[in-house]
N, C-alpha and C positions, 0 to 999 in steps of 0.2 A: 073068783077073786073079788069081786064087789062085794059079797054077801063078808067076805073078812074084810076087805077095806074100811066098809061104814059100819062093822064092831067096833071100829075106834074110833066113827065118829065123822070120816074122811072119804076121797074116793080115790082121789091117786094123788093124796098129800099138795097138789096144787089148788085144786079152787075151794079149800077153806078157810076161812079166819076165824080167829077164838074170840067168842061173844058171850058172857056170861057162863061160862065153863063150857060153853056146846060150839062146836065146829061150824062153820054157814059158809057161803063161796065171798071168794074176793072175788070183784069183777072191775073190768074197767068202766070211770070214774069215779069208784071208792075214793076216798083220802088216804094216802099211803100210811100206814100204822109207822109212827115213828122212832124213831131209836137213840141210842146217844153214842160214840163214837171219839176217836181220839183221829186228830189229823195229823199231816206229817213232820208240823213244829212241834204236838204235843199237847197241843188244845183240846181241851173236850170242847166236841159239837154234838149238834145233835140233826138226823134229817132234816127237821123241819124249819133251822138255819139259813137253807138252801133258797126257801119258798119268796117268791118276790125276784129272786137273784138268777137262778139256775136252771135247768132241767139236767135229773137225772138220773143214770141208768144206775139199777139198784140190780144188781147180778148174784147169785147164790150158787157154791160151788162145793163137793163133798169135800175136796182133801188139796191141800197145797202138793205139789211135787206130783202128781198124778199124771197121766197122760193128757186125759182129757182137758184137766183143771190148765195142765201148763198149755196148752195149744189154747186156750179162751183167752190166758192172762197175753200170751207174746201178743194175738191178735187183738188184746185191746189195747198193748201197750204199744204197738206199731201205730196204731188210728188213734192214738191220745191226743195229738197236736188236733186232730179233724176236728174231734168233739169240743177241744174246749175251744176253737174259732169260733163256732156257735153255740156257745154259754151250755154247753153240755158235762157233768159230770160225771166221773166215774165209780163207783163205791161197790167193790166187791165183800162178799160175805162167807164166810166159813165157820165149822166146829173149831177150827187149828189154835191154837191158842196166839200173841205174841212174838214169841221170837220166833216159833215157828214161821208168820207171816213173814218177820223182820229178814231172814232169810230167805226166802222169796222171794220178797221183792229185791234182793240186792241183788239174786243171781240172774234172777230173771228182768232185772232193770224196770221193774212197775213203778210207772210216775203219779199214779191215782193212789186212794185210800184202800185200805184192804182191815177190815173186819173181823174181830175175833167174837165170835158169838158159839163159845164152847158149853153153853148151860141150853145152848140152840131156844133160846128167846123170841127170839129174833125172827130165825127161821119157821118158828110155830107161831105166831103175829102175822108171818104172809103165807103160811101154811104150805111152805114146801119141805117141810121136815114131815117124814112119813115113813110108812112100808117099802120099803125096796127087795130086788132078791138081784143073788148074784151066782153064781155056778150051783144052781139051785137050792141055796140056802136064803131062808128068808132075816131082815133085818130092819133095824129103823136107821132113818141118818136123812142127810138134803137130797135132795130134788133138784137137779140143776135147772135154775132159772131163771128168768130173768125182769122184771118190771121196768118198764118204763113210767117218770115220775116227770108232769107238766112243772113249770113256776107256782101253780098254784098248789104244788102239791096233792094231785091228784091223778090216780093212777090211769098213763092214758093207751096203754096195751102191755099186755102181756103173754111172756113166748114161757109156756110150758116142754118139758122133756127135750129141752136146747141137743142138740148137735153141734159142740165145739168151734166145728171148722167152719170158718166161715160164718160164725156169727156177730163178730163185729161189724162187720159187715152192713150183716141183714139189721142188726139193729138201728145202724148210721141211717140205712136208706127207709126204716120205720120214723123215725126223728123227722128225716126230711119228708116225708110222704104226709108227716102230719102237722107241718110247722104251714101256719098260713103264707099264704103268698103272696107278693108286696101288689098290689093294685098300679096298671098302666091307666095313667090321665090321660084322655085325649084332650087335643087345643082344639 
């Protein structure tokens, strides 16, 4: 599988980013490759908006309405209140187009930004668009993944080959694991 993976350049579609037409590893405290994005008045933003203001979790998911994809969205959309207590963002990412998201997020009540990235740009900028296979057919498409992204804009972990459940979760208590700690004065 390696000897076809890095025919294209990659190894398992997570730790490359596109540098001069050639594939290299993102790693943590890269600067998050940034993007542009519409929020939910209509605005174009763009990631790097955020930098100064936010930390946020940049998540990458194959397909809206999917098993996996819906059990990530409920569980970030149950712990949305957590994250933005502590200036935490949420910005999912997919091939899906538009209404396709727009639908989504209504059925599934998502209070965050949700991403259409169907030319998958996006996805190849954090290099989780890649080889996949599935009832043993092989194919290209996302990597479900997920980045975490400091205030400055700098990527400060990332969870490759995510497991659905229970990953808001794990990423809440990645945030706190890495958020400094307030300092006790003694008198």
């Amino acid at each position: 599988m390696q000897g076809f993976l890095s025919s294209f350049g990659c190894n398992n579609g997570m730790d490359t980013k596109a540098e001069e037409g050639r594939m290299t590893t993102l790693e943590q405290g890269d600067w998050a490759p940034d993007f542009g994005l519409t929020d939910l008045d209509g605005n174009n933003i763009k990631l790097s908006d955020f930098r100064g203001r936010k930390n946020v979790v940049v998540y990458f998911y194959p397909k809206d309405f999917t098993p996996g994809c819906t059990v990530e969205a409920t569980e970030f959309s149950r712990d949305y209140k957590r994250f933005k207590d502590i200036d935490i963002e949420i910005i999912g990412v997919s091939p899906d187009n538009a209404q396709s998201h727009l639908k989504f997020r209504e059925k599934m009540k998502i209070p965050y930004l949700l991403v259409t990235d169907s030319e998958n740009e996006i996805s190849k900028k954090y290099a989780v668009y890649g080889p996949k296979s599935f009832m043993g057919r092989e194919y290209f498409g996302v990597n479900r993944s997920t980045f975490l992204v400091n205030k400055e804009g700098r990527i400060i972990r990332l969870f490759a080959k995510v497991k659905p459940s229970g990953h808001s979760q794990e990423v809440f208590e990645a945030f706190k694991s890495l958020s400094p700690r307030p300092t006790r004065h003694s008198a």
